[in-house]
N, C-alpha and C positions, 0 to 999 in steps of 0.2 A: 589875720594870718590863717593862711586852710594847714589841717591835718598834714597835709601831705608835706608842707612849706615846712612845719614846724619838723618832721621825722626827717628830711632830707638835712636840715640847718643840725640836729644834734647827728647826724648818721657822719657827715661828712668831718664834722667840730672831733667824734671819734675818731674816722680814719687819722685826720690828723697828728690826732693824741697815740695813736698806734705804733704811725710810722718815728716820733718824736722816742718813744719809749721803745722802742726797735734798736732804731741807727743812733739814736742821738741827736738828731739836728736835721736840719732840712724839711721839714713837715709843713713849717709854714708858707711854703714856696707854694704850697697846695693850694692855701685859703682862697686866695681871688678864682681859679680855675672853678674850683669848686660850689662859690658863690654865684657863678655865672651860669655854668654850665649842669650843674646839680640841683642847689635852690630855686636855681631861676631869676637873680635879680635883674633886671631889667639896665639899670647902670653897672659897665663899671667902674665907672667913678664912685659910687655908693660902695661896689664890691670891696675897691681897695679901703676906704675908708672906715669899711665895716671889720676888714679884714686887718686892718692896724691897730683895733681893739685888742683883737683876741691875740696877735702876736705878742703886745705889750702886756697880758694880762696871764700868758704863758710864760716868759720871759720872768717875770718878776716872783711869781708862784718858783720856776728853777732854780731862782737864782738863789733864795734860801738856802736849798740845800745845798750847794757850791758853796758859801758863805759861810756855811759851820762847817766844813771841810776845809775851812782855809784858801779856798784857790783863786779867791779872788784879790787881787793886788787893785785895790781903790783908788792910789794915787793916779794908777795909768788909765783904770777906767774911768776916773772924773775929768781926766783931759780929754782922755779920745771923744767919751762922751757929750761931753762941752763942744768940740769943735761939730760931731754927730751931730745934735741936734741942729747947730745956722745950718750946716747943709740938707738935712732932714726939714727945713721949714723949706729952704727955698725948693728943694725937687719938690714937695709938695704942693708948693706955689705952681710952678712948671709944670706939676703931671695936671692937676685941676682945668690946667691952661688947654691942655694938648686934644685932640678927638678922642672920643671913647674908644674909639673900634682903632683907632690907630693904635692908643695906649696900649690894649690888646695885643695887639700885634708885635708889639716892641718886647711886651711880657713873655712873649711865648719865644721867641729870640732870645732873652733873658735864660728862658726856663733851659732852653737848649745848650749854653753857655755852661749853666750851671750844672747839671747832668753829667757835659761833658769834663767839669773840671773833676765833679765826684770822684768820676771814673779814672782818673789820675791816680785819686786818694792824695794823703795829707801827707807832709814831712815832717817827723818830730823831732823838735829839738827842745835839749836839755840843759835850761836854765832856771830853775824853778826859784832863784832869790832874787832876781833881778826888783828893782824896786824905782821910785823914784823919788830920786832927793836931789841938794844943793849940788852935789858931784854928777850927779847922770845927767841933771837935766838938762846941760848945754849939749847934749847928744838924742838925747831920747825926745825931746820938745817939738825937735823941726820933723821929727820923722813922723811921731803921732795924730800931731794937728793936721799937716795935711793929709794923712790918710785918713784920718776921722773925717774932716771935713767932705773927701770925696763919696766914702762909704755912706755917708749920712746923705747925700745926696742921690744917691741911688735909690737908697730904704726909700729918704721921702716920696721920687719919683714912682717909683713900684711898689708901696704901700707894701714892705716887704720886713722882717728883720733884719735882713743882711749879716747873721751870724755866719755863712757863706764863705762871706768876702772880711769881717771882722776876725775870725779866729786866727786866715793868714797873715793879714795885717797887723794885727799886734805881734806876731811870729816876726815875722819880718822886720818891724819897729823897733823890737825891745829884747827878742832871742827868750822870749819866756817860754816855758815848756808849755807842752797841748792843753796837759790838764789846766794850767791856769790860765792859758787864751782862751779855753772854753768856758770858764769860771767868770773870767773876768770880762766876755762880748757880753754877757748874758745882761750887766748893768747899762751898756751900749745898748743893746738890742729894745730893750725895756723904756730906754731915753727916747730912742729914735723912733721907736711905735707909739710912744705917746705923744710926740710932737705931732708925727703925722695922723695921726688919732682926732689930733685935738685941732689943724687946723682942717682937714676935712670936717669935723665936726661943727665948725663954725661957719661951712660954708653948709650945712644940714646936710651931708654926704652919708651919714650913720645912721645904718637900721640897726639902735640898742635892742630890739627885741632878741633880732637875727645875730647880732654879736652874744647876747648872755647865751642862746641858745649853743653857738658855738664853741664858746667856752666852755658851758657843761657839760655836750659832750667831749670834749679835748681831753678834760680831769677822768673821766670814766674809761678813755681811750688810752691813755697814757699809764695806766693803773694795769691796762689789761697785758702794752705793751712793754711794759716794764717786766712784768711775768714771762711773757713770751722769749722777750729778751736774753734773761737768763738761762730757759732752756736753749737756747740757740744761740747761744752766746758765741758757740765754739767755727757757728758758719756767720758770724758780722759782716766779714768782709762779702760774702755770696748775698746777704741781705740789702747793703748800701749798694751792690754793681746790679743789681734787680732795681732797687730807687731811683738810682741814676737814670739808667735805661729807661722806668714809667716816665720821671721828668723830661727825659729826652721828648717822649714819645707823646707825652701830652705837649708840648712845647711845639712840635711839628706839626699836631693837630690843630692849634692856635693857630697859626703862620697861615696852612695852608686856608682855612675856611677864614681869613683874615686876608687873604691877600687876594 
């Protein structure tokens, strides 16, 4: 690995950890663009596969601190994440399947999707006790598995976290407030990077060097953005409609030199 491989793998593993430590969320939508287009890997089959390390290796580092905060409701996230994972094996099965450049291209379509839903922003609702027991769960069961299962099938396909598409859907599922859909994707998110981690992995689609790389800088980047964060706390919202807008705008980038 040259000098240059290795400073591009930590420079962009930061931007990541910046924008995570910024907005909150969305950063990992980065990694494959980044890997392609900044490191240089020559697959992106490798890209994604490299790049569901480090989503799953970010995710689980978060999700501590969500967890002694309380915000995480385990019953809901051992189901969604349960049904997450079969669908996170089979898009993975599927993305492995599919043309590289094609993949690509579907990603950058993705990336525009997502951008534009940012730009929406979220709807909070306020249920913070919701739980799952012997009373909920003939209500809550049908609505989490299949949304799990389809979310998990995207992450696998796009080698992605999909806290995205997870934080609405358990909103929508279960009526639990933000803070603990964002608490509680982050053990989803973690499930479904490591499935697609690990069946990429077994097809040798993983550059572990270019993954630690990533990850160390993500921890350095998210430290910085965390700081940033707080003094800027007061303009979030002008921060996340700027992120949207880059995802758009790299997502167009993709399409077009893809199509």
């Amino acid at each position: 690995m040259t000098v240059a491989t290795i400073v591009a793998a930590l420079v962009s593993g930061g931007l990541i950890g910046i924008v995570l430590g910024l907005v909150g969320g969305g950063g990992s939508i980065l990694a494959v663009p980044l890997l392609v287009y900044v490191v240089g890997m020559k697959s992106p089959h490798a890209a994604i596969g490299t790049a569901a390390v480090a989503v799953a290796a970010n995710a689980l580092v978060s999700m501590i601190g969500h967890a002694r905060a309380g915000t995480v409701k385990w019953r809901c996230a051992g189901v969604f994440a349960t049904a997450g994972v079969v669908g996170a094996a089979l898009g993975a099965a599927l993305g492995k399947a599919v043309d590289g450049h094609r993949l690509l291209f579907l990603f950058g379509l993705l990336m525009i999707g997502v951008g534009l839903s940012m730009l929406r922003g979220r709807r909070s609702m306020e249920a913070p006790d919701v739980r799952l027991t012997r009373d909920s769960a003939g209500h809550l069961l049908p609505r989490l598995v299949p949304t799990g299962l389809g979310v998990g099938l995207a992450a696998g396909f796009f080698g992605i976290g999909g806290g995205f598409l997870i934080v609405p859907g358990l909103i929508a599922a279960t009526g639990m407030s933000m803070a603990s859909a964002v608490g509680t994707s982050l053990v989803a998110v973690a499930a479904l990077g490591l499935t697609t981690a690990s069946s990429y992995a077994l097809s040798g689609l993983v550059q572990w060097d270019v993954a630690a790389l990533l990850i160390t800088g993500g921890v350095g980047g998210a430290a910085i953005g965390i700081l940033l964060g707080r003094r800027l706390a007061a303009r979030k919202g002008l921060l996340e409609k700027l992120f949207a807008a880059g995802v758009i705008a790299i997502g167009a980038y993709i399409v077009l030199i893809g199509s």
